[in-house]
Backbone as ProteinMPNN parsed JSONL, in Angstrom:
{"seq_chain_A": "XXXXXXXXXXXXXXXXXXXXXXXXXXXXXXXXXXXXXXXXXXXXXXXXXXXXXXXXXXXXXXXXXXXXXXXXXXXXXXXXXXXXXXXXXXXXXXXXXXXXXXXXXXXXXXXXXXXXXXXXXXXXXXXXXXXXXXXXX", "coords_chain_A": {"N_chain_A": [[-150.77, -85.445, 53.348], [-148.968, -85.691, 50.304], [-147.869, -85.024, 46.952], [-145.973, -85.822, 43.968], [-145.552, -83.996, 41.241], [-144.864, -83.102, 37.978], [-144.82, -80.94, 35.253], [-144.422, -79.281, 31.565], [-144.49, -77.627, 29.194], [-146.748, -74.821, 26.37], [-148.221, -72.225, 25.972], [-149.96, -70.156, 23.458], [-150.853, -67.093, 23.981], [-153.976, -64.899, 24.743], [-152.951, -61.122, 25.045], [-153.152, -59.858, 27.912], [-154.741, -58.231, 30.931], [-155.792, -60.092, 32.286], [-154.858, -62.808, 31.805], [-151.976, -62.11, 32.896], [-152.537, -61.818, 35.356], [-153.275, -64.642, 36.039], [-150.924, -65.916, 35.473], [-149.649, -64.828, 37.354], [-150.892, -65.258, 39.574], [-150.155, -68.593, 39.008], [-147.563, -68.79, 39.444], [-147.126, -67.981, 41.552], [-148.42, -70.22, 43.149], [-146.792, -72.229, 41.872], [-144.098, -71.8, 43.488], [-140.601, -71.845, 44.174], [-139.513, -74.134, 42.659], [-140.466, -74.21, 40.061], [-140.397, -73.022, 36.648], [-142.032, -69.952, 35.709], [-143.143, -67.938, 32.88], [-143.962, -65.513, 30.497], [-143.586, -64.292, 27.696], [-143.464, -61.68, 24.876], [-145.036, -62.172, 21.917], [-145.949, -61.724, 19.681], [-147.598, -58.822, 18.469], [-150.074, -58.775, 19.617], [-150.258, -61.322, 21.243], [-148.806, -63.52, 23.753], [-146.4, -65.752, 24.494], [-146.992, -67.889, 27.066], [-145.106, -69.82, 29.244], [-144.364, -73.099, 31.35], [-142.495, -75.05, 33.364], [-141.389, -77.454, 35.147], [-140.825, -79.076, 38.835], [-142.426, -80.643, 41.492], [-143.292, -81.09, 44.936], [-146.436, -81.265, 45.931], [-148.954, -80.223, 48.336], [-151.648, -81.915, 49.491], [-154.422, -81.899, 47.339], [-152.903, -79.627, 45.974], [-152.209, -80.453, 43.005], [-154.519, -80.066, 41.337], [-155.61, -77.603, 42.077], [-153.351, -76.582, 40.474], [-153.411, -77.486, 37.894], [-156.306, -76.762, 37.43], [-155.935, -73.843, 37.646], [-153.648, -73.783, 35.024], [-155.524, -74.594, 32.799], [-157.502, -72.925, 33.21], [-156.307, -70.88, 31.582], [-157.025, -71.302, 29.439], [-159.561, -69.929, 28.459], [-158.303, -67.903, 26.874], [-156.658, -68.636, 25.378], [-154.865, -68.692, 22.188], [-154.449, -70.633, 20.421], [-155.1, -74.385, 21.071], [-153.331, -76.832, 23.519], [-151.323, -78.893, 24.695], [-149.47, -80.067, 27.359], [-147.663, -81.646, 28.948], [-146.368, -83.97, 31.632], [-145.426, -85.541, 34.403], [-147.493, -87.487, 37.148], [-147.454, -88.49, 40.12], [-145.065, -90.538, 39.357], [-146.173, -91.158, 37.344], [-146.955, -90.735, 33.641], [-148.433, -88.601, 32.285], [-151.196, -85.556, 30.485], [-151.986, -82.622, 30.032], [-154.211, -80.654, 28.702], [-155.222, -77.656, 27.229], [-157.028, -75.18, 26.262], [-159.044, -73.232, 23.918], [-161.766, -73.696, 23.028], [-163.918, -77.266, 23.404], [-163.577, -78.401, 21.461], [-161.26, -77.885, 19.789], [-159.525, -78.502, 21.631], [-159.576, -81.286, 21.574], [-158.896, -81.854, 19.454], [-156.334, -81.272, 19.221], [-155.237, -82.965, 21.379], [-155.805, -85.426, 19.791], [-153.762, -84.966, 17.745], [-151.555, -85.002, 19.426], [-151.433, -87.323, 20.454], [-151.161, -88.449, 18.081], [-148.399, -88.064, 17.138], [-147.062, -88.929, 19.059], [-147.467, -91.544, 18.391], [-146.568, -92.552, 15.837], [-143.622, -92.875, 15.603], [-143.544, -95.626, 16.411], [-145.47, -97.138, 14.399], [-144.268, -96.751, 12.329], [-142.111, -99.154, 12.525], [-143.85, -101.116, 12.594], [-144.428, -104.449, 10.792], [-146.05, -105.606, 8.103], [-148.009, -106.914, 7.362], [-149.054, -106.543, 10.209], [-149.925, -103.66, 9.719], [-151.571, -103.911, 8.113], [-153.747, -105.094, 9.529], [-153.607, -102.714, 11.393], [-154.86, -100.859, 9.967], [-157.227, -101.765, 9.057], [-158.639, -102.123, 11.948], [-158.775, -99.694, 12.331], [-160.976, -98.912, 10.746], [-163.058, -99.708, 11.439], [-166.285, -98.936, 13.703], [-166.548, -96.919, 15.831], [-166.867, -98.015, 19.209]], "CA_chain_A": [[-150.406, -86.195, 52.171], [-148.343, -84.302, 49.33], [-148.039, -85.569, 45.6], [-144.897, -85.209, 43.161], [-145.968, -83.737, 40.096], [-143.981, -82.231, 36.92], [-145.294, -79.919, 34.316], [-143.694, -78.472, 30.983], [-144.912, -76.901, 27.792], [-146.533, -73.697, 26.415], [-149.247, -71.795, 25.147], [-150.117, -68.982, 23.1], [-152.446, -66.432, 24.592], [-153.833, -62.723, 24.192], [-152.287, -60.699, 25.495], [-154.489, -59.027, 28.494], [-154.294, -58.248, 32.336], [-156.53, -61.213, 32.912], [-153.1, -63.76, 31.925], [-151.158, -61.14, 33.928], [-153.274, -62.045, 36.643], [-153.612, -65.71, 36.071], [-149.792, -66.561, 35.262], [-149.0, -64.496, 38.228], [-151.33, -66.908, 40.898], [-149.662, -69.77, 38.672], [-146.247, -68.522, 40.226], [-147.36, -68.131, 43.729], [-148.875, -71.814, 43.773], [-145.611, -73.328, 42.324], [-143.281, -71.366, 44.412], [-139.588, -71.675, 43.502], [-139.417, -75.25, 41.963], [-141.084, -74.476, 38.742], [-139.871, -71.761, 35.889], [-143.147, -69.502, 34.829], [-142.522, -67.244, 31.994], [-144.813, -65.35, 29.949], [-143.088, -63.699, 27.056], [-144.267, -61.696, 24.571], [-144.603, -63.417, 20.78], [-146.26, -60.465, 18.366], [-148.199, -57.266, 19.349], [-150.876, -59.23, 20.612], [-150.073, -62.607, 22.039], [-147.444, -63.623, 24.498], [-146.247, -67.097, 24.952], [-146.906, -68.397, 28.31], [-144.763, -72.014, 29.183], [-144.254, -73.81, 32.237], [-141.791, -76.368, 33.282], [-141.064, -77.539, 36.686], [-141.373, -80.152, 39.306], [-142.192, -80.827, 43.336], [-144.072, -81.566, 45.931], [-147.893, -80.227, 46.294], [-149.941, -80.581, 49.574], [-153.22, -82.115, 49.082], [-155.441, -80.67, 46.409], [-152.42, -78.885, 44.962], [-151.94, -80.236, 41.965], [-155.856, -80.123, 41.026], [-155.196, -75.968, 41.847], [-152.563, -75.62, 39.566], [-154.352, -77.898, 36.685], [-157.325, -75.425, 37.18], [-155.475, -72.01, 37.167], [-153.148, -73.616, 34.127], [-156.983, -74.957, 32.293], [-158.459, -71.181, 33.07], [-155.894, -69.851, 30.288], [-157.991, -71.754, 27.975], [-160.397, -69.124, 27.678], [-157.561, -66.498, 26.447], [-155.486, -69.507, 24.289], [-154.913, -68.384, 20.996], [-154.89, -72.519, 20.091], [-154.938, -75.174, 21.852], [-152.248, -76.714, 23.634], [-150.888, -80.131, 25.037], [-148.879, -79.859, 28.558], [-147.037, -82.983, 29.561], [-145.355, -84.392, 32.685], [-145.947, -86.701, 35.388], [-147.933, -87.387, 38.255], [-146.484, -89.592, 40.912], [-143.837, -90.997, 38.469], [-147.262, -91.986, 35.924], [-147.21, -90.282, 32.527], [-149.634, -87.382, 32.231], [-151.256, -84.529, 30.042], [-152.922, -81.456, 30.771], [-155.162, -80.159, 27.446], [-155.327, -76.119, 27.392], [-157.995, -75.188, 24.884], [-160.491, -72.086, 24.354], [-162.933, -74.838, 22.913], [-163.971, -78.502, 24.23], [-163.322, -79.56, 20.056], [-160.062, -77.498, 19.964], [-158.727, -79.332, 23.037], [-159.982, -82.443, 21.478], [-157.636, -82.203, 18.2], [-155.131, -80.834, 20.209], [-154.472, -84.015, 22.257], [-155.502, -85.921, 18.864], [-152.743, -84.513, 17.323], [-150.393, -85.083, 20.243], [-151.529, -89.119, 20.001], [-150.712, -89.095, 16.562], [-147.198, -87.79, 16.932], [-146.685, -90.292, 19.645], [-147.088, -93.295, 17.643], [-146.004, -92.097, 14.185], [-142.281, -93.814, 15.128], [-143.81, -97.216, 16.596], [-145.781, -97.34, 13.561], [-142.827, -97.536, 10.796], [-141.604, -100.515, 12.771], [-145.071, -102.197, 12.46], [-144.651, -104.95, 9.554], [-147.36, -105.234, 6.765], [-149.272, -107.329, 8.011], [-149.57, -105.511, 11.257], [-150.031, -102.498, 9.238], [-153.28, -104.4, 7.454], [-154.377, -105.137, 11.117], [-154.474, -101.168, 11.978], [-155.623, -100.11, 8.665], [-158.915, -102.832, 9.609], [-158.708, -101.69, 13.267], [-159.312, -98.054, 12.267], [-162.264, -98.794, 9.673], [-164.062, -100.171, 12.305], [-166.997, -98.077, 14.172], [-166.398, -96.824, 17.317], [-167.549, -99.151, 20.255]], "C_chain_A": [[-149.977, -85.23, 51.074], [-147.699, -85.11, 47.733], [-146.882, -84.772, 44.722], [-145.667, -85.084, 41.859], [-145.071, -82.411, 39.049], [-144.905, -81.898, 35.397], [-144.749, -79.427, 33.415], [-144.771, -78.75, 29.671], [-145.424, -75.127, 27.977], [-147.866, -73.453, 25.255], [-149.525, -70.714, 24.886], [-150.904, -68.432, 23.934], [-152.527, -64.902, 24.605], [-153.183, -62.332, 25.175], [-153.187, -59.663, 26.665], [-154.121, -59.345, 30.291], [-154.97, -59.708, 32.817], [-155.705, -62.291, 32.879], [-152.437, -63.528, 32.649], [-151.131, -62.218, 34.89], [-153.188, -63.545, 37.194], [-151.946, -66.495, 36.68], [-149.201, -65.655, 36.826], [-149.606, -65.701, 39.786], [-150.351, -68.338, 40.279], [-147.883, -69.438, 39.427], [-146.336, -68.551, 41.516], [-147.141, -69.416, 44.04], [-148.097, -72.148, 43.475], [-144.442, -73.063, 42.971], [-141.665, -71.16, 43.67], [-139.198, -72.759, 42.038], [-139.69, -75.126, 40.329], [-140.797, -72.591, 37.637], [-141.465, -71.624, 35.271], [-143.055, -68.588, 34.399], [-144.243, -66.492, 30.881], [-144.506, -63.905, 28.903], [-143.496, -63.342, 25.569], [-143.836, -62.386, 22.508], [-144.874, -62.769, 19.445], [-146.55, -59.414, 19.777], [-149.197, -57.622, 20.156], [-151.635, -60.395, 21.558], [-148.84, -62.837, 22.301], [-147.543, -65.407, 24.568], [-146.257, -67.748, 26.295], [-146.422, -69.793, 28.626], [-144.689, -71.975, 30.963], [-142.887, -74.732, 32.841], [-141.443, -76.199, 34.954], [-141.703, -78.708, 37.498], [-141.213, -80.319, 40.944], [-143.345, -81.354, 43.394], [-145.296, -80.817, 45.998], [-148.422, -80.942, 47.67], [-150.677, -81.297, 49.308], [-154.246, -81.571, 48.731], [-153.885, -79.53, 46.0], [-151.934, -78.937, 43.685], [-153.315, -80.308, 41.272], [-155.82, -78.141, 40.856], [-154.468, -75.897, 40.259], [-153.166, -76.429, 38.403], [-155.36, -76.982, 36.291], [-157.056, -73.897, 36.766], [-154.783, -72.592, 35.762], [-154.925, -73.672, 33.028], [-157.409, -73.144, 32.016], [-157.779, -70.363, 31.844], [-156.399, -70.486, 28.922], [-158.788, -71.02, 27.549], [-159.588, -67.571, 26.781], [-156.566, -67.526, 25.547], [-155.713, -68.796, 22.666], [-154.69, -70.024, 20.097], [-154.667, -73.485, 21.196], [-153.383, -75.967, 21.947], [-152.145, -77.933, 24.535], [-150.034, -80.039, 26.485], [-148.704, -81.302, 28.843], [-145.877, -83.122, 30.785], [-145.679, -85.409, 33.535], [-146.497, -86.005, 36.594], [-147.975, -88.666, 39.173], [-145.877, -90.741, 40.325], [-144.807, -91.924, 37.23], [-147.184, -90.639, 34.771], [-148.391, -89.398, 32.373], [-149.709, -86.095, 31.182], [-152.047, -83.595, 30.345], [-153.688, -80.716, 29.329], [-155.646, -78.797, 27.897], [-156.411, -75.723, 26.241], [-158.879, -74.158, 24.956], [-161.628, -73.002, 24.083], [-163.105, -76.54, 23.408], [-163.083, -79.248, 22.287], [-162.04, -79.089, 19.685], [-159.262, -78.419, 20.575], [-158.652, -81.048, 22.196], [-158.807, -82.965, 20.409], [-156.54, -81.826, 18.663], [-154.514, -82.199, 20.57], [-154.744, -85.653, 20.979], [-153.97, -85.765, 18.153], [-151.312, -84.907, 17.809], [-150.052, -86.811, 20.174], [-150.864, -89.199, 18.817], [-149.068, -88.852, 16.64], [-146.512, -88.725, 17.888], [-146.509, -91.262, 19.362], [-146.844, -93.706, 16.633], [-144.764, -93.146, 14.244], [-142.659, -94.954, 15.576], [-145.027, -97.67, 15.097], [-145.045, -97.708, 12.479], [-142.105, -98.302, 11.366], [-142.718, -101.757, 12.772], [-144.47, -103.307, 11.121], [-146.13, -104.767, 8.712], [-148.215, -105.581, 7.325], [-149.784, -106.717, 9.686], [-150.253, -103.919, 11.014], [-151.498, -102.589, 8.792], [-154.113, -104.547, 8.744], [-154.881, -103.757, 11.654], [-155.188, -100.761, 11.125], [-157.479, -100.681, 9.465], [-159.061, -102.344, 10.733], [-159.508, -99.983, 13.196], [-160.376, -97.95, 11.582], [-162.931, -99.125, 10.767], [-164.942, -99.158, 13.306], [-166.34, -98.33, 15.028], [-167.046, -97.638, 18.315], [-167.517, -98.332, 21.532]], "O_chain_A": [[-150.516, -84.134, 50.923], [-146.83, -85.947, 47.978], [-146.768, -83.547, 44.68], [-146.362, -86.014, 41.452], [-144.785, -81.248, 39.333], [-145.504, -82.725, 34.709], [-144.041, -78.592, 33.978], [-145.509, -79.682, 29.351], [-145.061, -74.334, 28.846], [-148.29, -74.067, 24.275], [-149.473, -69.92, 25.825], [-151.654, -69.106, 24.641], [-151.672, -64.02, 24.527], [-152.837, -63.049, 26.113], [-153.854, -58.737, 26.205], [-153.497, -60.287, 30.78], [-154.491, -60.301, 33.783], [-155.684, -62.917, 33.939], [-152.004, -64.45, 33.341], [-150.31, -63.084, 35.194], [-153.067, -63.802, 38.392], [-151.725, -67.204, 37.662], [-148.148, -66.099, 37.284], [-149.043, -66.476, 40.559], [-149.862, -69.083, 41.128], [-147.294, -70.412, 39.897], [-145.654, -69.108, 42.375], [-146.264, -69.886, 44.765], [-147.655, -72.82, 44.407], [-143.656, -74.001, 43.098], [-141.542, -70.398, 42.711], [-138.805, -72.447, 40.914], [-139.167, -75.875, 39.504], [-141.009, -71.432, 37.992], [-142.081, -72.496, 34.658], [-142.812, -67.751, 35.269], [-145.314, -67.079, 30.73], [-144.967, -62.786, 29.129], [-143.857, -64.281, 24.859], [-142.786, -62.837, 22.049], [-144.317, -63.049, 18.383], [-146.216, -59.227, 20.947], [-149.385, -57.064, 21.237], [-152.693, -60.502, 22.178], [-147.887, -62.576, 21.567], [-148.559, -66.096, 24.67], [-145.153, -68.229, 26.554], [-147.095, -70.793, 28.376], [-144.926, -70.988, 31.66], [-142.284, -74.933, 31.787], [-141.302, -75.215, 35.679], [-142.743, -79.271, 37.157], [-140.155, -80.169, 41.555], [-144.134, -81.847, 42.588], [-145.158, -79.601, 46.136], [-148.241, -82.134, 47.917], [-150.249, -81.645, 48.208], [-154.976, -80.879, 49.441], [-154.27, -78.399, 45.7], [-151.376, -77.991, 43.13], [-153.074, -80.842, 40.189], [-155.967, -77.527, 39.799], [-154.891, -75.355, 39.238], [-153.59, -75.546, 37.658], [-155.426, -76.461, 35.178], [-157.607, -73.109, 35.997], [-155.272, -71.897, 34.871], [-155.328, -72.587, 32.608], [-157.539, -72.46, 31.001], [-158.35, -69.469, 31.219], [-156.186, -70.194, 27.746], [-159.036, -71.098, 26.345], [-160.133, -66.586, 26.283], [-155.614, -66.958, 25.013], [-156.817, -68.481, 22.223], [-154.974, -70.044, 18.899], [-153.998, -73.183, 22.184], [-152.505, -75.925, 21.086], [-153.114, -77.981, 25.293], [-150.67, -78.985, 26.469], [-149.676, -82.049, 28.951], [-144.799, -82.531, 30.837], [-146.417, -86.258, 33.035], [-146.339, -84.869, 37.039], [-148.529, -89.715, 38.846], [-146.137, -91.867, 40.749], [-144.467, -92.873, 36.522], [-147.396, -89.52, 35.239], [-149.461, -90.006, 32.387], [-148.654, -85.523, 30.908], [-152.974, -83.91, 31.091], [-152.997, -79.699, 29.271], [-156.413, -78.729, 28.858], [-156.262, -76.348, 25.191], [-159.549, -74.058, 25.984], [-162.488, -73.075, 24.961], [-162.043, -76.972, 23.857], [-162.334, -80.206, 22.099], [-161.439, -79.993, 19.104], [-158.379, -79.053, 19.998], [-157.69, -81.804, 22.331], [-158.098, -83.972, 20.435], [-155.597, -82.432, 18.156], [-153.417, -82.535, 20.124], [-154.125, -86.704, 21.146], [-153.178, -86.706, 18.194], [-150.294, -85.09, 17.141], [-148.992, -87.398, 19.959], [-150.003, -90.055, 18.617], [-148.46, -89.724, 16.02], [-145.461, -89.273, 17.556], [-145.629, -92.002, 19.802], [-146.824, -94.892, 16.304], [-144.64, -94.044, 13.412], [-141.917, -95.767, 15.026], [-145.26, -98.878, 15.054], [-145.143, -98.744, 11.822], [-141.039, -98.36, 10.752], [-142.509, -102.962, 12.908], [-143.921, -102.588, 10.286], [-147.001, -103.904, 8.813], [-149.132, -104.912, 7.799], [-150.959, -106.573, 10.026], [-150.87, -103.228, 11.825], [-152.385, -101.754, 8.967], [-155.213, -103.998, 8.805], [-155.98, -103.518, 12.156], [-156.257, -100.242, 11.445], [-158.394, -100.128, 10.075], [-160.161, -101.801, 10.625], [-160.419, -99.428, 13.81], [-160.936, -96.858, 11.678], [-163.73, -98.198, 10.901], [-164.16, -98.378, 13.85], [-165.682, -99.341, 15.273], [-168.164, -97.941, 17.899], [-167.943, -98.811, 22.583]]}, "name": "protein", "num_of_chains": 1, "seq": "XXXXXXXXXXXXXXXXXXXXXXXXXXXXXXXXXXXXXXXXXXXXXXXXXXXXXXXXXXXXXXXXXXXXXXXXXXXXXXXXXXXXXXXXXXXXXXXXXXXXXXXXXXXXXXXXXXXXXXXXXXXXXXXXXXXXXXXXX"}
């Protein structure tokens, strides 16, 4: 069984053999299909992105989620990764911290629904305003 899955964005990170190391297994596992780049951005962080899309075996796109995830402990911020997974909408959250990661993909929500929001009318607008006061459930 073998699973289509596509990947693109990009994240800061120190600059250190242990990325080397990382972004170089992240090239093995996606083979030709997928551009991995890791260029540098000052003196001591390089930009590492992604983008690309195929076929994985079974259990390979759980691999490459994990090796991209592992550059969370060398991120210089957190970082959003979007693409699909078998033609469903997907993100991947890069983060040195769990509360990093957390505003990270906050952040990414909010910029998502910023333009369906200024087509809300008022009264739909009074509806989220009330919607958002409300405790969490």
């Amino acid at each position: 069984m073998s699973a289509w899955y596509s990947i693109s964005g990009s994240i800061p990170v120190r600059r250190c053999p242990e990325v080397d190391a990382i972004a170089a297994e992240i090239r093995a596992h996606c083979d030709r299909d997928f551009a991995v780049n890791l260029e540098p951005r000052d003196a001591e962080v390089d930009e590492f992105s992604i983008e690309g899309a195929g076929e994985f075996a079974a259990g390979g796109v759980l691999v490459l989620d994990e090796l991209l995830e592992s550059l969370g402990s060398y991120a210089v911020e957190a970082a959003v990764l979007t693409g699909e997974y078998e033609n469903e909408p997907c993100e991947l959250v890069v983060a040195p911290t769990v509360e990093a990661g957390a505003t990270a993909l906050s952040h990414f929500r909010l910029n998502q629904i910023k333009p369906m929001l200024r087509k809300l009318t008022a009264q739909d607008r009074q509806s989220l305003v009330t919607l958002l006061q409300e405790p969490d459930s």
